[in-house]
N, C-alpha and C positions, 0 to 999 in steps of 0.2 A: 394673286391667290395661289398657296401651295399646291404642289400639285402629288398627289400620292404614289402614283405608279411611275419610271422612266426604262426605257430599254430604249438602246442605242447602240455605235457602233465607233463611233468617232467622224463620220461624215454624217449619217442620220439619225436624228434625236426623236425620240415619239413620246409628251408625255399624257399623262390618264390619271380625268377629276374622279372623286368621290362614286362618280356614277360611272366608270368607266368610259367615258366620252373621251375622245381623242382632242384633247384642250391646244398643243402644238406640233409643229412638226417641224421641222428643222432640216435642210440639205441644200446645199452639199459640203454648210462648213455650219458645225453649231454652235448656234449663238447669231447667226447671221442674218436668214431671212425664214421668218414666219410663214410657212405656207397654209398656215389656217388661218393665221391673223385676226385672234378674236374673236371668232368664229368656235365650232366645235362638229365631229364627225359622231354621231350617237349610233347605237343598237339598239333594233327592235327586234322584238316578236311576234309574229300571227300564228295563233294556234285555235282548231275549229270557231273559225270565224270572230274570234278577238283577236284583236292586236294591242299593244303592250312596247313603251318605248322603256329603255332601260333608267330607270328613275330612282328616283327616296322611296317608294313603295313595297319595292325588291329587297329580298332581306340579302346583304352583301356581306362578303370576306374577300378583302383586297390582300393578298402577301406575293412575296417573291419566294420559287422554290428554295430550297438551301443552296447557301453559295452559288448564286445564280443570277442574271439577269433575264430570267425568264418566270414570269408573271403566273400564280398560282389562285385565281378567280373562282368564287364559286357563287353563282345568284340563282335567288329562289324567290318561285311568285307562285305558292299554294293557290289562287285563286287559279292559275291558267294548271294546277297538279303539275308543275313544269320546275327545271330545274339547270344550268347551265354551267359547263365547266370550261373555261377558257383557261390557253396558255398565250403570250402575245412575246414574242421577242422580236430582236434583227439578228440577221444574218453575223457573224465576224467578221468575211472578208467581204461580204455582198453587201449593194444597200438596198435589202430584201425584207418588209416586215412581212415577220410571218404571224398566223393568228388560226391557233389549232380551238374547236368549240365543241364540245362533246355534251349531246341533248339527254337530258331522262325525264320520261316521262309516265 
């Protein structure tokens, strides 16, 4: 299955399905060994007592900033009045994923 989002570095590869779920992961050579293997690392939400995993429900915009390998997300679940902005890259010389999430609500 395609996978829509990738940020990497040349030793670690991170890529991200439709839902932003973290589909592989890749280190310390990519291409080599699967450290999710089939599996998947998901996002939720608890907000006043709902919680809410990040799903087809959530109205998404997946893109990459310009000229970037840093991930420009924005989801929205009007039912929780919530609203989510992530940025997710690696490191260049580290193999650091970072993952910046900015709440509005």
């Amino acid at each position: 299955m395609p996978r829509l989002l990738c940020v990497g570095n040349g030793n670690l590869l991170l890529n991200f399905d439709e839902n932003l779920n973290i589909r592989d992961m890749y280190f310390p050579f990519v291409g080599m060994e699967n450290h999710v293997n089939g599996h998947y690392c998901r996002l939720g939400v608890w907000v006043e007592g709902k919680f809410s995993w990040i799903d087809e429900t959530w109205d998404k915009t997946l893109k990459y900033k310009e000229d970037s390998l840093v991930t420009e997300v924005s989801l929205k679940k009007p039912e929780l009045d919530l609203e989510l902005l992530i940025a997710d890259c690696v490191h260049h010389f580290h193999n650091i994923f970072l993952r910046k999430i900015r709440i509005i609500n």
